[in-house]
C-alpha positions as CSV (number, residue, x, y, z in Angstrom):
1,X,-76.4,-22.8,72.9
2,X,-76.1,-26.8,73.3
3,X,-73.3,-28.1,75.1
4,X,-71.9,-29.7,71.6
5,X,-70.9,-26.6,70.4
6,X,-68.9,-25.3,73.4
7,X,-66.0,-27.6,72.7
8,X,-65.3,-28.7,76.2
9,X,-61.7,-29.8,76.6
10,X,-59.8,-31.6,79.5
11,X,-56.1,-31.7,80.4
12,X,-54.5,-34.7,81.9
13,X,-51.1,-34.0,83.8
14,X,-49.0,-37.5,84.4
15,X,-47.4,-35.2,87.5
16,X,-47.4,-31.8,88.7
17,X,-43.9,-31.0,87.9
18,X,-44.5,-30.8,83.9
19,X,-47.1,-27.8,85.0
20,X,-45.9,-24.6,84.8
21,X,-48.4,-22.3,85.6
22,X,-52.2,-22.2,86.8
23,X,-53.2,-18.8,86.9
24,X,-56.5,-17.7,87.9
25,X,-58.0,-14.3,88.6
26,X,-60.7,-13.2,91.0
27,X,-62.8,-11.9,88.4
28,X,-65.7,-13.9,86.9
29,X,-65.2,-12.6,83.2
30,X,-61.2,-12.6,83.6
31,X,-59.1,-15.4,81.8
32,X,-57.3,-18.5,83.7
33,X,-53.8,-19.8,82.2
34,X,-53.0,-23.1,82.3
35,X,-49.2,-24.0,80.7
36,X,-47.1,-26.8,81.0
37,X,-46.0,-29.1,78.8
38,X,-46.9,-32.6,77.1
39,X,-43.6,-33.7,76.3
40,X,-42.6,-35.4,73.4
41,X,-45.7,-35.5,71.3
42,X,-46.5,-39.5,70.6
43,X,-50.0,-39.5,69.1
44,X,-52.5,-37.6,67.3
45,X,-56.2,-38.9,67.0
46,X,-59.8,-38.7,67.1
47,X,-61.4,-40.5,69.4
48,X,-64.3,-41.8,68.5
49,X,-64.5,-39.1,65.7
50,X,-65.5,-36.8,68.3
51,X,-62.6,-35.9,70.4
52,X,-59.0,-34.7,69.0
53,X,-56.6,-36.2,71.3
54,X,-52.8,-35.0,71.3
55,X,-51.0,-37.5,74.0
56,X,-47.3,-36.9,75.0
57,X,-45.1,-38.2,77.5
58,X,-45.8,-36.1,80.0
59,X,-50.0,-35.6,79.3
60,X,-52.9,-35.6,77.1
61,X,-55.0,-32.4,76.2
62,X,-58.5,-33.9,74.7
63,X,-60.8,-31.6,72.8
64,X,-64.4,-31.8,71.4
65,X,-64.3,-31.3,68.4
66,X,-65.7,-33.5,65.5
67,X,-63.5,-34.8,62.3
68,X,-66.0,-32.3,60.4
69,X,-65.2,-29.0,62.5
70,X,-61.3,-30.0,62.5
71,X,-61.2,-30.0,59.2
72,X,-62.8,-27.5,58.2
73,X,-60.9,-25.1,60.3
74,X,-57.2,-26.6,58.6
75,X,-58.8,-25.5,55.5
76,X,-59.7,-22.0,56.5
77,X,-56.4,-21.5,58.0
78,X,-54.4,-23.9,54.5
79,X,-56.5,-21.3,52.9
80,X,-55.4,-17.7,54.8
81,X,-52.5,-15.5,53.6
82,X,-49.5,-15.6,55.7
């Protein structure tokens, strides 16, 4: 599988305190928690059509995935019964 398609993501915190909680297990195959929050929401883009970024007052969470991918998963969920 090429790196592309494992839609790395990053978080950036302007300060610790608008972190809630990091949790992370032991376990190689357990999950890892991250929570906080972004504050009020300012912008929604793509960057360089390649990247969805969501910045807020408090952070920015960036993820890769293309204009393509993004859309196509809106539709499938415009498209699922509530």
């Amino acid at each position: 599988m090429s790196i592309r398609k494992k839609h790395a993501f990053s978080v950036e915190m302007k300060s610790k305190e608008y972190i809630k909680t990091i949790s992370m297990s032991d376990g190689a195959q357990e999950g890892v928690l991250f929570e906080g929050f972004l504050g009020e929401l300012e912008e929604l883009g793509m960057v360089e059509g390649v990247i969805l970024e969501v910045k807020g007052s408090n952070g920015t969470l960036r993820i890769d995935l293309d204009e393509g991918e993004l859309r196509k998963m809106l539709a499938k969920k415009k498209g699922a019964s509530p």
